[in-house]
C-alpha positions as CSV (number, residue, x, y, z in Angstrom):
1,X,61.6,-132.4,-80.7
2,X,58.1,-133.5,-79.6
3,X,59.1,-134.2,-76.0
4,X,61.0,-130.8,-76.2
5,X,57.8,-129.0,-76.9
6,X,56.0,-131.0,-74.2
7,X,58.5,-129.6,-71.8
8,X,58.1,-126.2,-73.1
9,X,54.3,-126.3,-72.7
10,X,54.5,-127.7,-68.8
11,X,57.5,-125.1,-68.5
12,X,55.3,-122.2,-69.7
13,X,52.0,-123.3,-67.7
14,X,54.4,-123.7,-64.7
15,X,55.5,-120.5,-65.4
16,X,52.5,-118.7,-65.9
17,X,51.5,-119.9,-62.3
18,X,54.5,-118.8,-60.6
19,X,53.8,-115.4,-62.5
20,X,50.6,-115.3,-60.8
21,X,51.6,-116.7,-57.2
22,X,53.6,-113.1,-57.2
23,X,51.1,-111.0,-58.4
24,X,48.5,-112.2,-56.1
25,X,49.9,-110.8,-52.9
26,X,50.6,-107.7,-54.4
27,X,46.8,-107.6,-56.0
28,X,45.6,-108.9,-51.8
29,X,47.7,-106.1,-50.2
30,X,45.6,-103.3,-52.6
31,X,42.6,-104.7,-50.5
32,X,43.9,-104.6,-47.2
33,X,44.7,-101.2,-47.8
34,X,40.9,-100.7,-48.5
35,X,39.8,-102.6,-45.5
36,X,42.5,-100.1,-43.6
37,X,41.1,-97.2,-45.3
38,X,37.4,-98.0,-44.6
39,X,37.6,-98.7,-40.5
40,X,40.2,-95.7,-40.1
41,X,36.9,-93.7,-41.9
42,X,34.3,-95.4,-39.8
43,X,36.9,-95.3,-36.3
44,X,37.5,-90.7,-37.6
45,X,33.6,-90.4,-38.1
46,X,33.0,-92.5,-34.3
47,X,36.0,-90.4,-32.6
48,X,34.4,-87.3,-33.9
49,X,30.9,-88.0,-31.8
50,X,33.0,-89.1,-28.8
51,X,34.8,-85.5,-28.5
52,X,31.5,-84.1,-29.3
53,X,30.1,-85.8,-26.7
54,X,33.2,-84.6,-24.0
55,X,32.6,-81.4,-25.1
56,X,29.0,-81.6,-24.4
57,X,29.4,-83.0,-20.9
58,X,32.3,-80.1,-20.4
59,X,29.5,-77.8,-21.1
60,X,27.3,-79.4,-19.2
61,X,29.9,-79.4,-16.0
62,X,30.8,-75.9,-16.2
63,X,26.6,-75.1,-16.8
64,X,26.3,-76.5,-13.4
65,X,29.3,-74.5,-11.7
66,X,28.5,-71.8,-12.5
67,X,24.7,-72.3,-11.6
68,X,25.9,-73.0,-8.3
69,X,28.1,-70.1,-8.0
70,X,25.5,-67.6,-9.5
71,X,23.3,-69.3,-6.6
72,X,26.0,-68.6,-3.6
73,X,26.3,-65.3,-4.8
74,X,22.4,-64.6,-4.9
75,X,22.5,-65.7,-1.0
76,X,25.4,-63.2,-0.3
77,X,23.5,-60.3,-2.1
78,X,21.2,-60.8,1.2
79,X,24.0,-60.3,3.9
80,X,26.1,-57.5,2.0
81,X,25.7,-54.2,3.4
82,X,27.6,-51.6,1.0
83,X,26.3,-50.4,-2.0
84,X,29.7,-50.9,-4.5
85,X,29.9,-54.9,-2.9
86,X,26.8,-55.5,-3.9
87,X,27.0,-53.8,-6.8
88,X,30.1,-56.2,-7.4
89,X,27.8,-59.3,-6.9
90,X,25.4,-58.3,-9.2
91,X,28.3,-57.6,-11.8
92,X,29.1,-61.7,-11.2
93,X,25.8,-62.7,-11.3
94,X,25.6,-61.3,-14.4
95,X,28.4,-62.0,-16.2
96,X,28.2,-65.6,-14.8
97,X,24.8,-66.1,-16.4
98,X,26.1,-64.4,-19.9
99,X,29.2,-67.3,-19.6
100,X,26.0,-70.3,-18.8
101,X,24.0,-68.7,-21.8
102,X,27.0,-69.2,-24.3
103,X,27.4,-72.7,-22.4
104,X,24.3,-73.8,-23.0
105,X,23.8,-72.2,-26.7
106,X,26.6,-75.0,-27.4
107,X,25.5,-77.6,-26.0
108,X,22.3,-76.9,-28.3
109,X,24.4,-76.8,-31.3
110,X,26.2,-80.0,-30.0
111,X,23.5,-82.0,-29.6
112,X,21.8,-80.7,-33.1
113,X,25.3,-81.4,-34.6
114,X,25.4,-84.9,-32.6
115,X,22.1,-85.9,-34.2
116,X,22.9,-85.6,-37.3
117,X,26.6,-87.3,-36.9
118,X,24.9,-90.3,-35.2
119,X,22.4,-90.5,-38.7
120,X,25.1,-90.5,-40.9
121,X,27.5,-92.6,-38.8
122,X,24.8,-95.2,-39.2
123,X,24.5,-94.7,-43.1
124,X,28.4,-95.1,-43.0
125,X,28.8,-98.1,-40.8
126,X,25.9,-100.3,-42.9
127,X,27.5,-99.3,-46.3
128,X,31.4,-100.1,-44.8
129,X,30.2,-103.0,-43.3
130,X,28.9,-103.8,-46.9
131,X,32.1,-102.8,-48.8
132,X,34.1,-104.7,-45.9
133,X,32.1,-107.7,-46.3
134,X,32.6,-107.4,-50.3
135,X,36.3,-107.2,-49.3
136,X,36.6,-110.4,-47.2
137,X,34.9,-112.3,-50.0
138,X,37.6,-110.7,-52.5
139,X,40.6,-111.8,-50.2
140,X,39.1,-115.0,-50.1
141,X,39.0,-116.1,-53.4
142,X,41.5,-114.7,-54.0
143,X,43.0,-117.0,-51.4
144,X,42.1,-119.5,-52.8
145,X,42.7,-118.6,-56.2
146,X,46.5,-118.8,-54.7
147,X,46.3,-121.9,-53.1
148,X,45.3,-123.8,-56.4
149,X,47.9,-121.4,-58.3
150,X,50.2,-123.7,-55.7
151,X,48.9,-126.9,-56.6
152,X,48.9,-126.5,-60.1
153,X,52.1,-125.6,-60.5
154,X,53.3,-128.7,-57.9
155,X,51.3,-131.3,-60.4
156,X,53.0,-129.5,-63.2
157,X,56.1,-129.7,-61.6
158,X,55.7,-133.6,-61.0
159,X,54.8,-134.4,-64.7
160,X,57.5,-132.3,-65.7
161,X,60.1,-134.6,-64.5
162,X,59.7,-137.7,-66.3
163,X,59.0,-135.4,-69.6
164,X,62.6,-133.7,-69.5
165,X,64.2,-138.1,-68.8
166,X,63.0,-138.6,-72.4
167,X,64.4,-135.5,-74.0
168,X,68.0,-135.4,-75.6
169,X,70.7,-134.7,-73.0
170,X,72.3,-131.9,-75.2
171,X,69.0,-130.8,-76.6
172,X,68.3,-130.3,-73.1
173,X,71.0,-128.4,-72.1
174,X,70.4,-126.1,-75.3
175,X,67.0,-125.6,-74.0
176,X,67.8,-124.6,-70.5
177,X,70.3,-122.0,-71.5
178,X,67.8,-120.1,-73.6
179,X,65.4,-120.9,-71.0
180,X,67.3,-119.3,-68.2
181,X,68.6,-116.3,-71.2
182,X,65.1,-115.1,-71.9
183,X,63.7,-115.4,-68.1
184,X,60.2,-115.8,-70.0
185,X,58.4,-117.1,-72.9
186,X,59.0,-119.9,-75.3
187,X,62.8,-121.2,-75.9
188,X,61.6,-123.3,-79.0
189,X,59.4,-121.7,-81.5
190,X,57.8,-122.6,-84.8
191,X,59.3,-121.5,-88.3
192,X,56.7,-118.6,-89.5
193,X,57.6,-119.5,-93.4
194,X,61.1,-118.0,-93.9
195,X,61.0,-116.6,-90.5
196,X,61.7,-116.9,-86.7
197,X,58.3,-116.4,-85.2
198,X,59.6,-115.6,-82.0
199,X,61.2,-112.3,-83.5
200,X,60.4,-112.4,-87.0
201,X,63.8,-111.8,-88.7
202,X,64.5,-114.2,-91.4
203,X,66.5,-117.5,-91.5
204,X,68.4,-118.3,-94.0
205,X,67.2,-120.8,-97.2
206,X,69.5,-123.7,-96.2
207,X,68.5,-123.4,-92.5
208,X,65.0,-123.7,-93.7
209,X,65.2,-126.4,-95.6
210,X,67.3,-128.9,-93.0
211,X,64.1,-127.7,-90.1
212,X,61.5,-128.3,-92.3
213,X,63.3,-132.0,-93.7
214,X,63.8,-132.6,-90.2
215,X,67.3,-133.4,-90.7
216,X,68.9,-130.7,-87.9
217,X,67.8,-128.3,-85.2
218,X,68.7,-125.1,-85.4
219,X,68.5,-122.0,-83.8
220,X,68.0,-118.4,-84.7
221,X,70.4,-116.6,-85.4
222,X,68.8,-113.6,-83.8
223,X,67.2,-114.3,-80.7
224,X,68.8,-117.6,-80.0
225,X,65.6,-119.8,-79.8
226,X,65.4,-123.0,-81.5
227,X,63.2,-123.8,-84.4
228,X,61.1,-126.6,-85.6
229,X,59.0,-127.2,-88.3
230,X,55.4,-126.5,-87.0
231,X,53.6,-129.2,-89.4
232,X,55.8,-131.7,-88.3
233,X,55.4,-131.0,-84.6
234,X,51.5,-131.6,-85.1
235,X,51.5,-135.1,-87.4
236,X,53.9,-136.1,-84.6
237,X,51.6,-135.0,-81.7
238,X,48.8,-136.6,-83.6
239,X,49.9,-139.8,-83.6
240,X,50.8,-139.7,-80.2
């Protein structure tokens, strides 16, 4: 029974590492998604100055065209000789410099708006760069927190071999099938007085008597685990 329980303990530490092998990818893919989340932020807040910025130079274009047309027309005003065509010129000089006045009243705005964009997208990019830096460090422990998850379990693996030579054949076999019943936990559990202490329902008197003598291993009629007597286990480990 003592080389049983040796098994169990290598067979729940090597379990406990594979448990942890899978939830580490899962706990790594949460921060990828924050290091996603935090350059599609800082990539928005940058794409927003760069259309400001067309927009500006659109402004700025049109400005211009329409300067130059409001100056081609001012040279025609000299050569026209009826009243209602220069009357017309005037009407797109006018309205000319009305569409350059709203042009220019944006570009204003823009370039107010654009300074305070470029302040905060500096804020934004030292304190990503922070959290993105704090996130690199995080995927690389955890890393290696995975990679030693691996060894361990290997080296578990490898003790566990000559461990499960020196227990009984049929014992072993026992073990395996609750092993492989439950999917996880202990298979071999210690008698909590009368009790099972894997799910506390109560064995019967004769039962108790031949695990705590020694005499026979049972299991439980319950849960299926086997039993041992827990002071026993521990004189036997001691002299060990």
């Amino acid at each position: 029974m003592n080389k049983l329980l040796q098994l169990q303990e290598l067979d729940l530490r090597i379990e406990a590492f594979k448990k942890r092998e899978k939830e580490i990818p899962a706990q790594k893919k949460k921060f990828e998604i924050q290091q996603k989340r935090l350059v599609d932020e800082f990539e928005e807040r940058e794409n927003a100055c760069r259309q400001l910025t067309v927009e500006q130079r659109t402004c700025e274009s049109e400005i211009e065209q329409k300067q130059q047309q409001v100056a081609k027309y001012d040279q025609q005003l000299f050569s026209v000789k009826k009243n209602e065509e220069y009357q017309a010129l005037l009407h797109e000089i006018d309205l000319l410099k009305k569409q350059i006045a709203v042009h220019e009243e944006r570009v204003l705005t823009i370039m107010m708006k654009m300074d305070e964009m470029k302040a905060r997208l500096e804020e934004d990019k030292a304190r990503i760069q922070a959290e993105l830096a704090g996130l690199e460090r995080q995927c690389a422990a955890i890393d290696e927190e995975l990679a030693q998850a691996v060894r361990g379990r290997k080296q578990l693996e490898r003790e566990r071999l000559p461990v499960a030579q020196q227990v009984d054949e049929e014992l072993l076999a026992r073990y395996k099938r609750i092993r492989q019943s439950k999917k996880t936990g202990p298979a071999v559990v210690p008698l909590s007085g009368a009790s099972c202490s894997g799910c506390h329902m109560a064995v019967p008197p004769q039962k108790v008597n031949e695990i705590l003598a020694g005499d026979k291993i049972h299991s439980c009629a319950y849960c299926g685990r086997l039993l041992y007597n827990k002071v026993d286990a521990e004189e036997a480990s001691a002299e060990v």
